[in-house]
PDB file of N, H, CA, C and O in Angstrom:
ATOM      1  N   UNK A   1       1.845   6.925   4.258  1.00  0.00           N
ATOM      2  CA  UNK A   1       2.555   7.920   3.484  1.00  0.00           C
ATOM      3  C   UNK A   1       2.892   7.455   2.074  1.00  0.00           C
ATOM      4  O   UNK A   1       3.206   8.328   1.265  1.00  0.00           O
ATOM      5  N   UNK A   2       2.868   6.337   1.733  1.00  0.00           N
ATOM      6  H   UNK A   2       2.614   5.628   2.391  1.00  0.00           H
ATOM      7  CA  UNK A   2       3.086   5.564   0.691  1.00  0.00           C
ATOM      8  C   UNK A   2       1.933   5.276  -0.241  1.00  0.00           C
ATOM      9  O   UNK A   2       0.849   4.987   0.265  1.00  0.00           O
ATOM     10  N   UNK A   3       2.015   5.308  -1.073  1.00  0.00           N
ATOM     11  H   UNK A   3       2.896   5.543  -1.484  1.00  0.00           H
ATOM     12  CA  UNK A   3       0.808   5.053  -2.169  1.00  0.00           C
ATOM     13  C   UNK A   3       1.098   2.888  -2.549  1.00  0.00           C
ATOM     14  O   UNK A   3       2.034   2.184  -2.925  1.00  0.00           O
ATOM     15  N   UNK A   4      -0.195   2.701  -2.187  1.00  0.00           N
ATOM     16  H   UNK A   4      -0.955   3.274  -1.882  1.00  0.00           H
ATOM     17  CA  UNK A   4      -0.478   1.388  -2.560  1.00  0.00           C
ATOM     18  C   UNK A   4       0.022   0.909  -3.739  1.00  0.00           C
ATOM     19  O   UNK A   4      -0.528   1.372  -4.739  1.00  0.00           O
ATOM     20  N   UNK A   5       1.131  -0.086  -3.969  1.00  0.00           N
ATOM     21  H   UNK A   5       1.578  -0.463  -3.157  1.00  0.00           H
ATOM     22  CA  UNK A   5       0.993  -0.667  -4.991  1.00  0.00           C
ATOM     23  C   UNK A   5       1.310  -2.204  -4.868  1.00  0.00           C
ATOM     24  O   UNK A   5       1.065  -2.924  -3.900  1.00  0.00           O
ATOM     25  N   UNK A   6       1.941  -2.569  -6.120  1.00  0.00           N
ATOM     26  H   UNK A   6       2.141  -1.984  -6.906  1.00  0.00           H
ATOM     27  CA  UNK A   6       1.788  -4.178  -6.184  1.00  0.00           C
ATOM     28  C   UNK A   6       2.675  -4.367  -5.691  1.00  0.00           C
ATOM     29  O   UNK A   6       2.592  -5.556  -5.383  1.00  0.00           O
ATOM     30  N   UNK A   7       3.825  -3.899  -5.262  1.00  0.00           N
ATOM     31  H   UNK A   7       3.892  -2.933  -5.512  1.00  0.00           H
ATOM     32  CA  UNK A   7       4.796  -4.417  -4.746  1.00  0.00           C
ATOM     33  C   UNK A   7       4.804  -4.064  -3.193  1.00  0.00           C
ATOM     34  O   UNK A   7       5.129  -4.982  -2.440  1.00  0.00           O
ATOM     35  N   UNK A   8       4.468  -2.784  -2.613  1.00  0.00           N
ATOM     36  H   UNK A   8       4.204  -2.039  -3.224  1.00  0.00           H
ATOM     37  CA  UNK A   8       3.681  -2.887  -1.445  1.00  0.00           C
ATOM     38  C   UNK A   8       2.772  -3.259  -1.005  1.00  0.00           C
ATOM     39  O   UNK A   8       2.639  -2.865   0.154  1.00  0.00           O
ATOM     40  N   UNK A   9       2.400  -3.553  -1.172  1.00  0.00           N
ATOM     41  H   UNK A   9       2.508  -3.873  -2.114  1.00  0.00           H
ATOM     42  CA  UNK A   9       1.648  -4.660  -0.816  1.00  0.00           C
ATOM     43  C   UNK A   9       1.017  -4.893   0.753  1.00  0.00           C
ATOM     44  O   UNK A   9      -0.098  -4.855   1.273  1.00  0.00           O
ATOM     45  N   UNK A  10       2.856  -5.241   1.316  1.00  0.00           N
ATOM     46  H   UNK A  10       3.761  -5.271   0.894  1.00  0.00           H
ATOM     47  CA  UNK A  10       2.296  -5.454   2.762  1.00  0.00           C
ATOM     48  C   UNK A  10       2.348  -4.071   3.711  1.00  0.00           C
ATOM     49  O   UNK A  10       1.846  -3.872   4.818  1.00  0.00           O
ATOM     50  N   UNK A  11       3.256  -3.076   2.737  1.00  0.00           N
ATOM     51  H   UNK A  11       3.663  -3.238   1.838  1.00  0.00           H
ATOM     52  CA  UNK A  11       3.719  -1.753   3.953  1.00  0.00           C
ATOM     53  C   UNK A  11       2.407  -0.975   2.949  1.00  0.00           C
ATOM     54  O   UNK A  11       2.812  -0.466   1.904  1.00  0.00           O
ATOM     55  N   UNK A  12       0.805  -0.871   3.253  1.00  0.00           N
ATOM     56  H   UNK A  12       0.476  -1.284   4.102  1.00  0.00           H
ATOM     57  CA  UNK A  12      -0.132   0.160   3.266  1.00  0.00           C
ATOM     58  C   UNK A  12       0.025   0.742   3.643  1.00  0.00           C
ATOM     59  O   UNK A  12       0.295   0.369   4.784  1.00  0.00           O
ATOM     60  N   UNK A  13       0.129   2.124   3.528  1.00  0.00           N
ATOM     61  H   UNK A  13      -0.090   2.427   2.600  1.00  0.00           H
ATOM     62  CA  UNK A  13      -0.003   3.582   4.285  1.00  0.00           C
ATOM     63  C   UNK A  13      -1.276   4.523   4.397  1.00  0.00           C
ATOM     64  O   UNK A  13      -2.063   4.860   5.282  1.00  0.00           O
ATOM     65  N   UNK A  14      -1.102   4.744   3.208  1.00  0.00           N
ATOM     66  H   UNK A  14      -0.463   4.470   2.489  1.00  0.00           H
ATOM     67  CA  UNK A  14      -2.428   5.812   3.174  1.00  0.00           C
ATOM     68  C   UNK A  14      -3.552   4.486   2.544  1.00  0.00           C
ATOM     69  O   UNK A  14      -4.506   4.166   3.254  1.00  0.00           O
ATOM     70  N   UNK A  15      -3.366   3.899   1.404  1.00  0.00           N
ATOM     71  H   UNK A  15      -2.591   4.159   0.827  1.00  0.00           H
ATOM     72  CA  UNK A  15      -4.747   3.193   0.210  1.00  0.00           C
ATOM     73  C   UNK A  15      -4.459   1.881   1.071  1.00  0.00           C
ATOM     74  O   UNK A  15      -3.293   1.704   1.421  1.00  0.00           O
ATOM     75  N   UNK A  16      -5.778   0.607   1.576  1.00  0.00           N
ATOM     76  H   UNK A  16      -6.726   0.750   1.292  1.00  0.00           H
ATOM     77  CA  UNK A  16      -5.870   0.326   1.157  1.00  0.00           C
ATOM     78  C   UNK A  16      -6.167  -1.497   0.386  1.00  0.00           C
ATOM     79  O   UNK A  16      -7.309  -1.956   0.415  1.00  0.00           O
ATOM     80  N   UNK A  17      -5.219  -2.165  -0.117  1.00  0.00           N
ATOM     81  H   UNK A  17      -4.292  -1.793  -0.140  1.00  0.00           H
ATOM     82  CA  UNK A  17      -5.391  -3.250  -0.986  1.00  0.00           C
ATOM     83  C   UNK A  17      -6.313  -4.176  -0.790  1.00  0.00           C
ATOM     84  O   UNK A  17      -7.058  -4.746  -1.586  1.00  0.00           O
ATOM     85  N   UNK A  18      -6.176  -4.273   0.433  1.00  0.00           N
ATOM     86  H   UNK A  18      -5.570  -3.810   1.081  1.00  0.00           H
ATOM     87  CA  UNK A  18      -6.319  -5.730   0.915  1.00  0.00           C
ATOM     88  C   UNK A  18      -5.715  -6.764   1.581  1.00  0.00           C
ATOM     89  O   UNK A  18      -6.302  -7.838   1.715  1.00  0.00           O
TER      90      UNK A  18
END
């Protein structure tokens, strides 16, 4: 439900990182 970013990092939701 969350959009990927740098500070999520570890909680991915919908995108993603790696």
């Amino acid at each position: 439900g969350e959009r990927a970013d740098a500070r999520s990092s570890l909680r991915v939701d919908d995108v993603d990182i790696g």
